[in-house]
C-alpha positions as a printed NumPy array, in Angstrom:
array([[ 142.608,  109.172,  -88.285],
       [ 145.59 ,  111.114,  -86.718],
       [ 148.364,  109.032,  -85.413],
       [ 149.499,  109.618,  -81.992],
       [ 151.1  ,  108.231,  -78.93 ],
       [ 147.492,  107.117,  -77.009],
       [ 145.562,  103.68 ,  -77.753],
       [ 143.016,  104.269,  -79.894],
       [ 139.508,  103.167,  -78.958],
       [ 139.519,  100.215,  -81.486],
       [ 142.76 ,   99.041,  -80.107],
       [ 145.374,  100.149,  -82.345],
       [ 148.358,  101.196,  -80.506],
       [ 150.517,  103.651,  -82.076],
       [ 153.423,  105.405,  -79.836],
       [ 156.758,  107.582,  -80.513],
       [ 159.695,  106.13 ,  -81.284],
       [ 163.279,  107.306,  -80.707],
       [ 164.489,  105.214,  -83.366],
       [ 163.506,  108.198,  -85.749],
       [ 162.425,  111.755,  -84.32 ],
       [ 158.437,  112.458,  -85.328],
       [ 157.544,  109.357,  -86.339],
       [ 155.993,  106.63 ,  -84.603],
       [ 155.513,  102.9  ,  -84.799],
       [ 152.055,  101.334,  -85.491],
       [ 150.207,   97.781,  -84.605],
       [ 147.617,   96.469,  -87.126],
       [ 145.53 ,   93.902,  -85.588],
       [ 143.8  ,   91.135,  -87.601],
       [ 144.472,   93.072,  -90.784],
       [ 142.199,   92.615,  -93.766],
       [ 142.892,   94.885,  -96.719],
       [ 145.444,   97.825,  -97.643],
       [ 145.06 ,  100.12 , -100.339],
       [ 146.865,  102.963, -101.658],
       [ 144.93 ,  106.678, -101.068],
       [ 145.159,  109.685, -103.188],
       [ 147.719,  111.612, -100.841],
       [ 151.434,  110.942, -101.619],
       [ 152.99 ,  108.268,  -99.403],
       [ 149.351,  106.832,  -97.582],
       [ 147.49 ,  103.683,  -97.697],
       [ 144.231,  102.866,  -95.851],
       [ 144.96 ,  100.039,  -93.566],
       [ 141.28 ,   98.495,  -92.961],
       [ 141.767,   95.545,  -89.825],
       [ 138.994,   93.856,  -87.446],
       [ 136.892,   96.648,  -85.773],
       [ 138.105,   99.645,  -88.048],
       [ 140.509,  101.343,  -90.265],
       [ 143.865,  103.684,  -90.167],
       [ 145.165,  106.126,  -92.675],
       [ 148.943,  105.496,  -92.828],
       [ 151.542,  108.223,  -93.631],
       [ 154.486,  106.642,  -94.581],
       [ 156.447,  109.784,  -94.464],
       [ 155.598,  109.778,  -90.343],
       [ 155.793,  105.873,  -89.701],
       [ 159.059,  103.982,  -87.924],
       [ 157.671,  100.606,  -88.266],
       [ 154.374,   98.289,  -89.043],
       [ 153.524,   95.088,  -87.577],
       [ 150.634,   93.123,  -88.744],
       [ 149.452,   90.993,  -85.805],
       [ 146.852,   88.119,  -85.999],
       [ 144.825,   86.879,  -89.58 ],
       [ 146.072,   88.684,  -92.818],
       [ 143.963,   88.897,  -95.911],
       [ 146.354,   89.937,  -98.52 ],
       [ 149.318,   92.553,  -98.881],
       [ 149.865,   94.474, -102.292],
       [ 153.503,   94.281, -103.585],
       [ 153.422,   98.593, -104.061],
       [ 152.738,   98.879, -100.697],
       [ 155.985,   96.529, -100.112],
       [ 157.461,   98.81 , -102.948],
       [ 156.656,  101.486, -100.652],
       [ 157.553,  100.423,  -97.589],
       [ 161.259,   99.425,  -98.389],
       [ 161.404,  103.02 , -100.145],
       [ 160.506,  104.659,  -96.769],
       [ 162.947,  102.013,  -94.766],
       [ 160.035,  100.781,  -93.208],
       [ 160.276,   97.367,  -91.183],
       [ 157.259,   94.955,  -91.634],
       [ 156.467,   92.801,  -88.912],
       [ 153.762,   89.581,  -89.201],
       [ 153.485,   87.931,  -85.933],
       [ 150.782,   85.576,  -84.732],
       [ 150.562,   84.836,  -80.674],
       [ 151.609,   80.887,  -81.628],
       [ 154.176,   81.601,  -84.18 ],
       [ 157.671,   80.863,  -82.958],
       [ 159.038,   82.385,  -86.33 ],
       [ 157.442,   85.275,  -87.341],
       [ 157.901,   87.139,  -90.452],
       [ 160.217,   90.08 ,  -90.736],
       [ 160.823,   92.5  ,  -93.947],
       [ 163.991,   94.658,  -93.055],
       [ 165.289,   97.285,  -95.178],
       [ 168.827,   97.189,  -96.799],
       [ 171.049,   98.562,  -93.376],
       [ 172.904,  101.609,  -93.827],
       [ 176.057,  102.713,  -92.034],
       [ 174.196,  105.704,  -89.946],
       [ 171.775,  103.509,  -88.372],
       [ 171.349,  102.196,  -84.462],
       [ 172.372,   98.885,  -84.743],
       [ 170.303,   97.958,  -81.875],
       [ 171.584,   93.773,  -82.639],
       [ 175.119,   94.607,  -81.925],
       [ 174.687,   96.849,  -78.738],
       [ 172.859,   93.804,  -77.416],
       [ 175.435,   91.051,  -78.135],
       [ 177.793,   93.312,  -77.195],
       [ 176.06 ,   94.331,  -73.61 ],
       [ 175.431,   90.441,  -73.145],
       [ 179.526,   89.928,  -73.283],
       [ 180.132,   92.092,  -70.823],
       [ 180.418,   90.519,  -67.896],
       [ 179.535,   93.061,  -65.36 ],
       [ 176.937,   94.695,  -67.456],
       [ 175.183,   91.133,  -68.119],
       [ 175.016,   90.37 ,  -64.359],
       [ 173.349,   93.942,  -63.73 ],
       [ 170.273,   93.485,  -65.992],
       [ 169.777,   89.587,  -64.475],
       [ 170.473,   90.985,  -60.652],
       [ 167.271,   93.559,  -62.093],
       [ 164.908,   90.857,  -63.201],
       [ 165.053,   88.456,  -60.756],
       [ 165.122,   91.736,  -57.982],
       [ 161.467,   92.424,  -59.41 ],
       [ 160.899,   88.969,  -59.947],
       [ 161.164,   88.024,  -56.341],
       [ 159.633,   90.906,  -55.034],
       [ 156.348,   90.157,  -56.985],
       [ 156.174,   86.851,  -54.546],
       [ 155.33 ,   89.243,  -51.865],
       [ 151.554,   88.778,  -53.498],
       [ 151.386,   85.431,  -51.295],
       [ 154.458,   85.383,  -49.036],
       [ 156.651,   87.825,  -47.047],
       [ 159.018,   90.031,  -48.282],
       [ 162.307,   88.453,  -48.893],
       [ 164.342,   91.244,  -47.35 ],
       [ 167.297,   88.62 ,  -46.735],
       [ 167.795,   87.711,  -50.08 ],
       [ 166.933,   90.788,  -52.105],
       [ 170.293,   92.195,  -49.651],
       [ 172.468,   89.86 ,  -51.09 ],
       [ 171.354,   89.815,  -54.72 ],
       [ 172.973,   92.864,  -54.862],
       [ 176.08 ,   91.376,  -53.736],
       [ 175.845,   88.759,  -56.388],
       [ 178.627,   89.374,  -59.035],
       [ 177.62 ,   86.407,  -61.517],
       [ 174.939,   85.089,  -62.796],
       [ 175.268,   81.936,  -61.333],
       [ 175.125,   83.474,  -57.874],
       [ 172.286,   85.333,  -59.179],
       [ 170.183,   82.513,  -60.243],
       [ 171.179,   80.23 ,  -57.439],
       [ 169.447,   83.256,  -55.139],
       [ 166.58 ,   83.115,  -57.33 ],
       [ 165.956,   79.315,  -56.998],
       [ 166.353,   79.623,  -53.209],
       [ 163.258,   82.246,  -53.319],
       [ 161.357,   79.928,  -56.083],
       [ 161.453,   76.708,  -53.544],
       [ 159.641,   78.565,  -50.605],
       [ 157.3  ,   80.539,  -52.9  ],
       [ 156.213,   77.55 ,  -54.802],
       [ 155.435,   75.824,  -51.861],
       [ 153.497,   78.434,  -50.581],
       [ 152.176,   78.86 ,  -53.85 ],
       [ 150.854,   74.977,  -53.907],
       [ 149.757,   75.205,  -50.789],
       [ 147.346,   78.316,  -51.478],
       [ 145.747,   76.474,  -54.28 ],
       [ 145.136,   73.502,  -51.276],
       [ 147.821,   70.912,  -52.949],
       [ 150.856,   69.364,  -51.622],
       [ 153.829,   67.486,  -52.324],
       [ 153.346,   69.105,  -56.557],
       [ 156.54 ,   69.737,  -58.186],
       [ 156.573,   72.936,  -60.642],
       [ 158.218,   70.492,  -63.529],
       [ 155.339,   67.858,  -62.989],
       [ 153.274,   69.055,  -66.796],
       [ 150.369,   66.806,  -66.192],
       [ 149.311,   68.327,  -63.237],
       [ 146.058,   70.591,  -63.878],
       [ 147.337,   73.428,  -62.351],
       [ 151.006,   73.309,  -64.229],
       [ 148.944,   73.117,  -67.606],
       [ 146.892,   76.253,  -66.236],
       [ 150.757,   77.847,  -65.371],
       [ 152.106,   76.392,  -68.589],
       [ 149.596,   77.726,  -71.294],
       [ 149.536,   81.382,  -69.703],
       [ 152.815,   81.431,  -70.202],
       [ 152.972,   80.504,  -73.621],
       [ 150.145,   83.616,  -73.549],
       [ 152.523,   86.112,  -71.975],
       [ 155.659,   85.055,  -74.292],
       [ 154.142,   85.43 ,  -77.674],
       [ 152.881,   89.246,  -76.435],
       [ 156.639,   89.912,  -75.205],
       [ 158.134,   88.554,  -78.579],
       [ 155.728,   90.782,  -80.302],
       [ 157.61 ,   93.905,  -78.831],
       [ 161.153,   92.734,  -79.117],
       [ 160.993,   92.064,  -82.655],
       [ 159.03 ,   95.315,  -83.372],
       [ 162.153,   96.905,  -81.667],
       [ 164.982,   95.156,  -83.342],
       [ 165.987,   93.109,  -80.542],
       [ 167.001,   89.727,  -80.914],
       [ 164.539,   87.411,  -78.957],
       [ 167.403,   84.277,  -78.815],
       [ 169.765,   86.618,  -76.867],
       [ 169.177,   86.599,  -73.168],
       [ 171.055,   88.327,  -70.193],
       [ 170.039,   86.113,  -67.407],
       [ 168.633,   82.268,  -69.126],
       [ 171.609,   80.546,  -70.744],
       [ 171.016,   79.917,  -74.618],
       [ 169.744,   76.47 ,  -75.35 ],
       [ 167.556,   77.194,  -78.473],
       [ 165.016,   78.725,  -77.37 ],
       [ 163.969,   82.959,  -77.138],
       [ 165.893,   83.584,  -73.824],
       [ 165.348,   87.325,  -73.881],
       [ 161.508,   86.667,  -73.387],
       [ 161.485,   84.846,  -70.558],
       [ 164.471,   87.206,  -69.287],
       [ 161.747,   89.973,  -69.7  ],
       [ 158.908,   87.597,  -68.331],
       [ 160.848,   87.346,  -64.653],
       [ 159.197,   90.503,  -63.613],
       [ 155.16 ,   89.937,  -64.651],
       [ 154.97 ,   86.007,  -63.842],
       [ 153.223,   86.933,  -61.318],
       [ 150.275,   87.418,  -63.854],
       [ 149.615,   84.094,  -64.704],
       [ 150.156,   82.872,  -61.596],
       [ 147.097,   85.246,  -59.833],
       [ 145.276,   83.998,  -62.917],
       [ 145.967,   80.396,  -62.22 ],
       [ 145.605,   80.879,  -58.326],
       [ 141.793,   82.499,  -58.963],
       [ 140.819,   79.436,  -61.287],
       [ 142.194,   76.811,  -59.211],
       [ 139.962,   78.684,  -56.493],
       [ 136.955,   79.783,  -58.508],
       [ 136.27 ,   76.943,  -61.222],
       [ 134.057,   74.042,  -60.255],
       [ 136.182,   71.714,  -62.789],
       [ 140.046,   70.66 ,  -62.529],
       [ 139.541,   70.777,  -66.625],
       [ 138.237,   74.392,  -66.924],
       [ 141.212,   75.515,  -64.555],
       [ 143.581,   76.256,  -68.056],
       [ 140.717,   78.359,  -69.782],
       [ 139.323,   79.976,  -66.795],
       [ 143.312,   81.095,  -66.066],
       [ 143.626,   82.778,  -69.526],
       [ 140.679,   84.934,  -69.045],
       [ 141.314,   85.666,  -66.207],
       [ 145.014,   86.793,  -67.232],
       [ 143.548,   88.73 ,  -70.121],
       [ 140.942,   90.582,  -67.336],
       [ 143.761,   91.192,  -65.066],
       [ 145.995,   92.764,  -68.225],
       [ 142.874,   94.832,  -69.184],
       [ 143.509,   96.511,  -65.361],
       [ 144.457,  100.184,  -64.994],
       [ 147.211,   99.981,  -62.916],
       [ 150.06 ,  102.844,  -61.918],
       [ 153.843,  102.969,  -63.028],
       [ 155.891,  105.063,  -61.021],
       [ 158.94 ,  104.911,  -62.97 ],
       [ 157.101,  107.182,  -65.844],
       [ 154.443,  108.275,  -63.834],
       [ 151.652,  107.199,  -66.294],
       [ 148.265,  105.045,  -65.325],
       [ 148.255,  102.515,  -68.122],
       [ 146.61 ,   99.047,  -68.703],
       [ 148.35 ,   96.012,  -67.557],
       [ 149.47 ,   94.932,  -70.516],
       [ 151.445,   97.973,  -71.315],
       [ 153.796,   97.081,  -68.564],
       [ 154.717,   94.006,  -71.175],
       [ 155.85 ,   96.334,  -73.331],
       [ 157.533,   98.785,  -71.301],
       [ 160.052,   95.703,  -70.43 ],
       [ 161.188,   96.069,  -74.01 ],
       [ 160.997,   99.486,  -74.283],
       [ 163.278,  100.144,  -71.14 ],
       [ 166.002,   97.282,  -71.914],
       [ 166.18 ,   98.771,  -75.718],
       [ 166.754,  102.184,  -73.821],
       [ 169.181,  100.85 ,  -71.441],
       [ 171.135,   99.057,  -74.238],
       [ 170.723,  102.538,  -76.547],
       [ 172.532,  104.327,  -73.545],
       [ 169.462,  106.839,  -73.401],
       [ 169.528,  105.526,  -69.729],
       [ 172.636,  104.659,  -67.426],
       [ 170.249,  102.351,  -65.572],
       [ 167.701,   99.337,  -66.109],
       [ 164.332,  101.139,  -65.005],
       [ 161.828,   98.584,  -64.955],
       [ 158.217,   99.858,  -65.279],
       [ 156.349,   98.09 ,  -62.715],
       [ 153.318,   98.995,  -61.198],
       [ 153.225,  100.339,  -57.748],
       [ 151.301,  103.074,  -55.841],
       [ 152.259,  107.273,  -55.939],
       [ 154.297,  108.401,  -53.2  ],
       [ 156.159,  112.016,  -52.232],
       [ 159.808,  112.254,  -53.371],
       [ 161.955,  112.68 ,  -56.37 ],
       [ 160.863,  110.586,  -59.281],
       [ 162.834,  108.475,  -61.351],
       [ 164.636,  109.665,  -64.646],
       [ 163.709,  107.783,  -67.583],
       [ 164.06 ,  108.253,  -71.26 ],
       [ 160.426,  106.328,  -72.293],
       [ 156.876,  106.661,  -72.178],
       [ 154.558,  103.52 ,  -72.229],
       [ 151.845,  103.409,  -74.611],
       [ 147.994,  103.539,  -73.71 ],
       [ 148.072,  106.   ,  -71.213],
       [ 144.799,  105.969,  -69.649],
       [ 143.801,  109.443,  -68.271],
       [ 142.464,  109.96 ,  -65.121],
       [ 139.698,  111.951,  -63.291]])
């Protein structure tokens, strides 16, 4: 099967990488078996719902996602002779596995850029002034646009300011929010409440897919730019800011649709998984993609940003096509979906 930059129709995602030029990054889902082929440098990767003939020679990275049957050491052998990075992650596992080659001098040290980006004060406050920007306009789905406060987020100069403009936005669109699913006087931190548990395990949902991405793109999950450290992977939820709204359409459909207070956490998750199955637009790369693929594209455009390959945070998030000069940006999100 040839590798390329499009979903496949089983559902393995392979896309280009600038990490290395011509070769391209691949995600095994639910894999079973690997074996070594007759060509030099390939193994047949057989998963759930189909198989994929790997050139090692053309691959940047592997991540094994979901149940694994068993890996042979020569195809370990192999990878760490190609400096190959091998990635298991499961949705629920807050450690995941990581095989790293020995670092070399020459290499993008993608962990440093970040630290370094993150103690820079002006730099830090620019990518949190960009997530919570998107984050608040995404309330817009159930309240007014917050014209007011978008105007001075871009006067904020720290990220307390920053925050304390966010939380100011949060306390009207909660309410709003609570009062949409016909409830009053519910606090967001109240986890009992049916409808927090609904909110609560969708976002567990939407973390472990982000995680996925950062640590197939060598970015350290535990170093955030706008939550404050406190043991826990602040760069997801960072990158979370802009597609809450997700879970919270999800949640607002069950809490409206299912006959049960009980049923409204797993009618909410498939309901989030429908509404990430979407084809949906992204202006900033001018691409009709699934839902989901705006996850990744968070990743994708911070590890840009950080890289330099763009002199500003470009979010990819979705939007309708309009007239005018498009926006510059050095990536391309996978699973393009072609149109008509």
């Amino acid at each position: 099967m040839k590798i390329d930059e499009l979903s496949h129709p089983d559902s393995v995602w392979t896309y280009k990488s600038s990490a290395r030029a011509g070769k391209v990054s691949v995600w095994l889902p639910y894999l079973q078996e690997i074996k070594k082929e007759k060509a030099k440098n390939t193994y047949l990767a057989v998963y759930r719902g189909g198989m994929l003939s790997l050139n090692l020679a053309k691959i940047d990275c592997v991540m094994i996602y979901g149940a694994v049957g068993s890996l042979p050491v020569d195809f370990l052998d192999a990878l760490g002779q190609h400096r190959i990075p091998l990635i298991i992650h499961r949705r629920n596992l807050s450690n995941p596995y990581c095989f790293l080659p020995a670092r070399r001098a020459d290499e993008k040290d993608m962990l440093t850029r970040q630290v370094l980006c993150r103690e820079n004060q002006i730099r830090r406050v620019y990518i949190a002034r960009t997530l919570i920007r998107e984050r608040v306009k995404s309330f817009a789905h159930i309240m007014p646009p917050q014209i007011a406060m978008l105007s001075a987020l871009k006067r904020a100069r720290s990220i307390a300011e920053a925050r304390n403009i966010e939380a100011q936005c949060s306390r009207r669109y909660w309410t709003r929010y609570y009062a949409e699913c016909g409830v009053e006087g519910v606090s967001r931190r109240d986890k009992k409440h049916p409808i927090n548990q609904a909110l609560n395990a969708c976002s567990v949902f939407l973390s472990g897919v982000i995680l996925r991405w950062l640590l197939l793109h060598r970015l350290a999950p535990t170093h955030g730019f706008l939550h404050e450290p406190s043991g826990y992977p602040a760069l997801v939820y960072d990158l979370m800011e802009p597609a809450r709204y997700w879970l919270e359409r999800a949640t607002l459909q069950a809490v409206r649709e299912a006959d049960d207070e009980e049923k409204y956490t797993g009618y909410a998750l498939q309901t989030l998984k429908d509404l990430m199955d979407d084809v949906i637009y992204i202006p900033a790369t001018r691409q009709h993609v699934r839902r989901k693929s705006m996850a990744h594209g968070m990743v994708l455009a911070l590890r840009a940003y950080l890289a330099g390959d763009m002199r500003r945070l470009v979010l990819p998030v979705e939007g309708e096509k309009a007239a005018g000069r498009p926006l510059k940006v050095s990536y391309r999100l996978p699973g393009g979906v072609p149109q008509a």
